[in-house]
Structure formats: C-alpha cells, structure tokens
matplotlib code that plots the C-alpha trace (Angstrom):
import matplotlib.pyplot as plt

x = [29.9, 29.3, 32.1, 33.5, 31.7, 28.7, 28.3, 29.9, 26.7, 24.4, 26.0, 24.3, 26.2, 25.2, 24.5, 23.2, 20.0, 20.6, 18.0, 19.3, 17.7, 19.0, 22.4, 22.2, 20.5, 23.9, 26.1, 24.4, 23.8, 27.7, 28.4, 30.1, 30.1, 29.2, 32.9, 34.5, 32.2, 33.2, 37.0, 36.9, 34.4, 36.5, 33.3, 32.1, 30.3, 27.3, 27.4, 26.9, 23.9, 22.3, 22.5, 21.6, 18.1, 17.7, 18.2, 20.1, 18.2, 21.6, 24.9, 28.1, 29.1, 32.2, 30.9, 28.6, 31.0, 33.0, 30.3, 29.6, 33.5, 32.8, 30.1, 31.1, 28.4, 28.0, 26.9, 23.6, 22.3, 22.4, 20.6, 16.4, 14.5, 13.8, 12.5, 11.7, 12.6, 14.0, 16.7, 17.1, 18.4, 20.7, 22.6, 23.7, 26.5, 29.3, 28.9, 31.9, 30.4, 26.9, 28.4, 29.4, 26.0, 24.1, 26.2, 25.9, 22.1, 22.3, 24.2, 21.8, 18.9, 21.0, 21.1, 17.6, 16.2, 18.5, 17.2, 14.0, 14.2, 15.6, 12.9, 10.4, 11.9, 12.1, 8.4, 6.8, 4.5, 6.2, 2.9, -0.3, -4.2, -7.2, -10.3, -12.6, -16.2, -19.4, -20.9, -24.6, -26.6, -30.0, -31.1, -30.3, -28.1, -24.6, -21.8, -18.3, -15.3, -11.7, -8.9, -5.4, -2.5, 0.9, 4.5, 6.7, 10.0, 9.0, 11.2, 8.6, 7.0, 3.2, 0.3, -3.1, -6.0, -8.8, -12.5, -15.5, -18.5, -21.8, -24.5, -26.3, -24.0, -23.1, -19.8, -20.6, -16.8, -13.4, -10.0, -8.3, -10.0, -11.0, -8.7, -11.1, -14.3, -18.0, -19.2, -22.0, -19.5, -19.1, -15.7, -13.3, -9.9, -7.2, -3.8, -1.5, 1.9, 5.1, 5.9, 6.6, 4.4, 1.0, -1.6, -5.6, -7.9, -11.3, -14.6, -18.6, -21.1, -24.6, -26.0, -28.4, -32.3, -33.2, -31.2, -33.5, -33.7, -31.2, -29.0, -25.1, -23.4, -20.2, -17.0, -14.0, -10.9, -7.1, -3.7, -1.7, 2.2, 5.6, 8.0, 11.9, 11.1, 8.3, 4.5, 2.5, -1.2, -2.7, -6.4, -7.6, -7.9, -9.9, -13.9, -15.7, -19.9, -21.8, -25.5, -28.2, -31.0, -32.6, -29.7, -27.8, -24.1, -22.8, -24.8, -21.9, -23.8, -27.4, -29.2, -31.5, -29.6, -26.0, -24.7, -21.8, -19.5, -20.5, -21.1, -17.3, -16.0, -18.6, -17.6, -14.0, -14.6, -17.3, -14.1, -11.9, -14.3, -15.6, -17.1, -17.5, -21.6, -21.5, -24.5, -23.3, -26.8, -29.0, -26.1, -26.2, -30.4, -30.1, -27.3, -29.6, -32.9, -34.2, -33.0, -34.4, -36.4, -36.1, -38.9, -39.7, -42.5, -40.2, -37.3, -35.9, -34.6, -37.5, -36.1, -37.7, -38.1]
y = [-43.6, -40.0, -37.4, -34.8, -32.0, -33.3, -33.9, -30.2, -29.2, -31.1, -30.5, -27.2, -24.1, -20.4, -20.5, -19.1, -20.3, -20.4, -20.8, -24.1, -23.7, -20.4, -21.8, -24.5, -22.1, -19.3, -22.6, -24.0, -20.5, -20.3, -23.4, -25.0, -28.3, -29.6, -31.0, -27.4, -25.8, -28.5, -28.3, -24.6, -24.8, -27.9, -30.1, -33.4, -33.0, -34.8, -32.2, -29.6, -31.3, -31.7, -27.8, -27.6, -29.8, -27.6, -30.9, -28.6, -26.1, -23.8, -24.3, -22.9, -19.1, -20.4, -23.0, -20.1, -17.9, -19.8, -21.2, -17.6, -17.0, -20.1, -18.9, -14.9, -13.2, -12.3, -13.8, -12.0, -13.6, -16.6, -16.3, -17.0, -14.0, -12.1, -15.3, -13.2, -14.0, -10.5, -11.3, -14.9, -13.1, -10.7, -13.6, -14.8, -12.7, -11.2, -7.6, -6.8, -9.3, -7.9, -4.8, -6.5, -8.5, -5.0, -3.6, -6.5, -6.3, -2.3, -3.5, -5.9, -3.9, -0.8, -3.1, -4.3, -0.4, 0.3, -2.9, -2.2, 1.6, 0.4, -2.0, 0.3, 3.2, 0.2, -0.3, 3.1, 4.1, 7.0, 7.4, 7.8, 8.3, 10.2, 10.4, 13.5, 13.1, 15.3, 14.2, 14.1, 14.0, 12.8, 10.2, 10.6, 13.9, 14.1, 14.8, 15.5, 13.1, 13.6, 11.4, 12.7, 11.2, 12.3, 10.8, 11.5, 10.3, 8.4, 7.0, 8.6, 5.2, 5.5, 3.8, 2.8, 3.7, 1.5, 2.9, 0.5, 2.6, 2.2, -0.4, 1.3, 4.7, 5.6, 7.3, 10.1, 11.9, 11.9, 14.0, 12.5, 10.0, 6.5, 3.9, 1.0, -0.2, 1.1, 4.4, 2.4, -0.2, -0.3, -0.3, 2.0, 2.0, 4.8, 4.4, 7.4, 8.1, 8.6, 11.8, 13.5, 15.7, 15.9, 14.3, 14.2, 12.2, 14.1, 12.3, 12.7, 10.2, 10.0, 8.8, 5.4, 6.8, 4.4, 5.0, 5.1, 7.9, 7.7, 5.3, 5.5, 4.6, 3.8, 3.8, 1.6, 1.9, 0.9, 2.4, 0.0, 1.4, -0.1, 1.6, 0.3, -2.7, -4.1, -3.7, -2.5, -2.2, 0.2, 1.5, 4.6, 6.7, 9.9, 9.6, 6.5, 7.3, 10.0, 10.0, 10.1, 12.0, 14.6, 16.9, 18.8, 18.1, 21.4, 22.1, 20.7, 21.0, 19.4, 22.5, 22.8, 26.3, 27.3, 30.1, 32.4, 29.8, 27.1, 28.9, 29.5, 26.0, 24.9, 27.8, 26.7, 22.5, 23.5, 25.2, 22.8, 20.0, 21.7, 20.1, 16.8, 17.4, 19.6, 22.2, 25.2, 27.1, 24.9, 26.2, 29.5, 29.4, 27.6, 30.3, 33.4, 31.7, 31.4, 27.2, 24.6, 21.4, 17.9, 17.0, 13.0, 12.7, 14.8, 13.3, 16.8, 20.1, 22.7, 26.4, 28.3, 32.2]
z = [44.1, 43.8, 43.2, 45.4, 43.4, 43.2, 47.2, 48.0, 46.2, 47.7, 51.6, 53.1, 52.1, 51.1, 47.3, 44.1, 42.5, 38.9, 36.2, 34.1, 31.1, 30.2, 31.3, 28.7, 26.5, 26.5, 26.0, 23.1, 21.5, 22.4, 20.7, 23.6, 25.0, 28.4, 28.6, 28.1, 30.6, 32.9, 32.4, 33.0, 36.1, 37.4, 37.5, 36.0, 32.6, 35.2, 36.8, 34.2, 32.7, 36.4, 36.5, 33.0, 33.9, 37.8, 39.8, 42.7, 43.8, 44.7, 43.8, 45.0, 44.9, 43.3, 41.1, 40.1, 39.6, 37.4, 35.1, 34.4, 33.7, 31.3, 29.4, 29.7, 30.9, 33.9, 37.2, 37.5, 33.7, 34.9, 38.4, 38.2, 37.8, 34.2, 32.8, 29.6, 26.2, 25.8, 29.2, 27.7, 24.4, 26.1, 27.7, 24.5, 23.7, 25.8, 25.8, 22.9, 21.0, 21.4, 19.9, 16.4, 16.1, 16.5, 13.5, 11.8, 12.1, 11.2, 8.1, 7.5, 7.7, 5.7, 2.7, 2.8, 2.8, -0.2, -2.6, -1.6, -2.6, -5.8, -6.6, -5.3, -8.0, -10.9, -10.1, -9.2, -11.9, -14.0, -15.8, -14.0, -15.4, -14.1, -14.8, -14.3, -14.2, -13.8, -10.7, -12.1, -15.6, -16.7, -19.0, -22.4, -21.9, -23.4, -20.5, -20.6, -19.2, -19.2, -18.8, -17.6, -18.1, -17.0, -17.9, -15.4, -15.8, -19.0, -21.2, -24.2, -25.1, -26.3, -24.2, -24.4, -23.0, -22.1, -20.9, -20.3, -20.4, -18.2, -19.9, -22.7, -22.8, -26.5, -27.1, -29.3, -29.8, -28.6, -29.0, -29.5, -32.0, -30.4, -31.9, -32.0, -31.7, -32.9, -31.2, -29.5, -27.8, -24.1, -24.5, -26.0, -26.9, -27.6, -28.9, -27.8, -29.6, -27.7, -26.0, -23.2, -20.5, -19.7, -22.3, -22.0, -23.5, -23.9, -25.5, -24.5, -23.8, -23.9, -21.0, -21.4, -22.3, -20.3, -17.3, -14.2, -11.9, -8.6, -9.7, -10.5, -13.3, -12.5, -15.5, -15.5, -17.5, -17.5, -18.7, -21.3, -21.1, -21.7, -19.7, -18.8, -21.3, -19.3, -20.0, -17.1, -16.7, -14.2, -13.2, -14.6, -11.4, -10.0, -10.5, -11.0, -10.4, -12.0, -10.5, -12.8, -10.9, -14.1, -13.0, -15.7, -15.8, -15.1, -12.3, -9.9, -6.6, -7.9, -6.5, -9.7, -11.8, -12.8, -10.6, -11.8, -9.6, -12.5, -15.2, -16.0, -15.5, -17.9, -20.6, -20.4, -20.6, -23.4, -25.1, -24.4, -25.8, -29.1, -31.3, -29.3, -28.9, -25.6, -25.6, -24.3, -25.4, -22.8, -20.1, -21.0, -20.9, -17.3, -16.4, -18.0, -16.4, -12.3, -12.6, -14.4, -13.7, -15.7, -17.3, -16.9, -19.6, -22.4, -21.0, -21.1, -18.8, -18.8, -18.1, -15.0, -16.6]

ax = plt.figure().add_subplot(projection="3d")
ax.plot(x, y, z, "-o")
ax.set_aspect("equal")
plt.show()
C-alpha cells in the first residue's frame, strides 16, 4: 500500500521539476542522510531516494520547497537547467559557508606561493657561468674564449670549472692556470678558490688542423660549486658554436677585413689575454690592409695590400 505522500505526488498538481542527481549530490556533499532530509521535508525516506533517482517527473511546490530548506540552498539549484559542473559545484555550500571555503582556499593557496618562493630562493643559482666565444676561426688558428662567472649572493665557497673542447682542439694557455689534465686533452679542468664577485676564466685554443671548412664546432662545459652545504652542477652558458669557414676570429661579421668597429674589441681581449698565444700583429696587418683572404693550400690568412 502506498503512502499518502507518495500518491499527492503522483495525483495531477502544478509542480517543480527538480534535477535528482544534483539533489542527492548537495546531500551527500552535505553529509546528510536520506532520513534527515525526510524528517525535515515530512516525507518517507522512499520517497527521497525516488526523487534522488528522477522517478516523478514534478513534485510538489511545497515538497520542493522544503527539500531545499533541508539542504540550504535555494529552490532554483535544485530545479533542471545548468547541468554544468560549475552550477553542480555552487550547490554545495550554503552561501555563508561558501564564504569560509573561499578563504580557506585563499589561505591555502597563500601558503603554497610562500613555500614555493622559499624553495625556489634555496634553489636559485647564486652563481652563474658564461661562456663567450668568437663566432668564426679557421683551421689551425688560435682563438680566444672566455668564461664568466658571477657569485651572487654566494656564501664565498670555491668552484670548479669544467670545459670539453671540440675533437682535435689543443688548449694552448689559460688565466688562470688549468688545474688538470694535459694541454692536448679535450677536457679541461679549473679549480677556483673562494671569493666573492665577478671571476673569469680566460684560456686559447687552437682550432683542429684538420677541421673542415663550414662546419661548427661546438664546446661544452659545466660549473662544479657547493653553495648552502649542497653541491650543485650547472651548464656553462652563453656561446656554444664557433664556425670554422677560413675566417679570422676578430673579424666578428665574416665580411673578409677588420674595420675600426673590430679593431678595438680585438686590442682590448688581446690585452686582456696577454701572453696566452693571441697574435695581435696579423690583426693589426688585416686592420692596416684592404681585408684578407684564407689561404687553403698554406692553410693560412693572406693580406690584400
């Protein structure tokens, strides 16, 4: 035998359509039971779980009215419509209590932003490397490269420096002095002391004999340091590729001389670099001279008078 409710609602009367599923959706986000909702509504617990699974297509205005009363929201979240998951969501809480879960998330998120600033700090590098590079040479010529490193914030611990030459480049001098290996080995090592500021590591290679016309050689080399007790290894930045194409290393934009734009950058790195094999004669020759040409048979630049 069927109770009273549950013929008033199936007996022809104006109603509300409600959407069930988000109905049982605000009462279990709710945490409340079918029997509570009924108690309050003044219906079966049946009942409840019939509009819970849509087996009416309307219900009571009242009935509607006090399931929403139940579940405080109001009347409209629970009618069919915005079937998004976005409405669905709003449902959930009453609008006071939506108020503490949106601070609670802003705290939330607050807190994440500061630990992640922190770790972010504790890991930033507070020494960085890079490397500067001519961007061409020609086979067998001696070039200039410089390495940059600057200790920001650093507690004054030393670091290493780690360079893997192209195949078949010979390093010929550095400043300061490698710390290991043979001149000829493809990779060289330098051990820098504690300290603070701005330190470079200068040293010339001499590019392969053999190195074929129109390629690129291309360096790599890392940064050994130990900073806030832990030991970090990072990549050597800045230039990577010089291009070997019979074009002398201070001639910047390849155009065969060395204009007055050239000439000085050359003069100062030549300076700078002393007595680490650069020849600054050939420069100033090119510089004095029309341009130059490289000579494949000699292996060698020829000045243009």
């Amino acid at each position: 035998m069927e109770n009273l409710d549950e013929k008033s609602e199936k007996t022809f009367s104006p109603g509300v359509t409600i959407n069930g599923a988000r109905v049982r959706a605000i009462r279990e986000a709710k945490k409340l039971t079918q029997l509570y909702v009924a108690n309050v509504v003044g219906v079966t617990t049946d009942t409840i779980s019939r509009w819970e699974n849509n087996r009416y297509p309307t219900i009571r205005r009242e009935n509607a009215e006090k399931l929403a009363g139940a579940l405080e929201v109001e009347l409209a979240e629970l009618k069919k419509g915005d079937e998004s998951p976005a409405a669905a969501e709003r449902t959930t809480l009453p609008p006071g209590k939506r108020g503490v879960r949106a601070a609670i998330i802003l705290l939330g998120l607050l807190l994440v932003i500061v630990a992640m600033s922190v770790l972010f700090r504790h890991l930033a590098p507070h020494t960085s490397a890079a490397r500067k590079l001519p961007r061409f040479s020609a086979p067998g010529e001696i070039i200039p490269v410089q390495i940059k490193v600057s200790r920001k914030g650093s507690d004054g611990t030393g670091f290493i420096i780690k360079e893997r030459l192209p195949v078949g480049w010979r390093l010929v001098a550095s400043i300061p002095p490698a710390a290991a290996g043979r001149l000829s080995a493809e990779e060289v090592k330098w051990l820098i002391p504690g300290g603070n500021g701005e330190v470079t590591v200068s040293y010339t290679v001499q590019v392969s004999p053999a190195a074929s016309l129109n390629s690129d050689a291309e360096f790599q080399g890392s940064m050994v340091a130990r900073l806030e007790g832990l030991t970090r290894t990072e990549t050597v930045g800045g230039d990577r590729v010089v291009r070997v194409a019979g074009v002398h290393w201070a001639d910047s934009n390849g155009d065969g001389r060395i204009d007055d734009n050239e000439i000085m950058p050359a003069y100062y790195l030549t300076e700078e670099m002393k007595g680490l094999g650069l020849d600054w004669k050939t420069i100033e020759t090119i510089w004095s001279a029309r341009g130059y040409v490289w000579d494949r048979r000699k292996k060698e630049f020829t000045v243009i008078k």
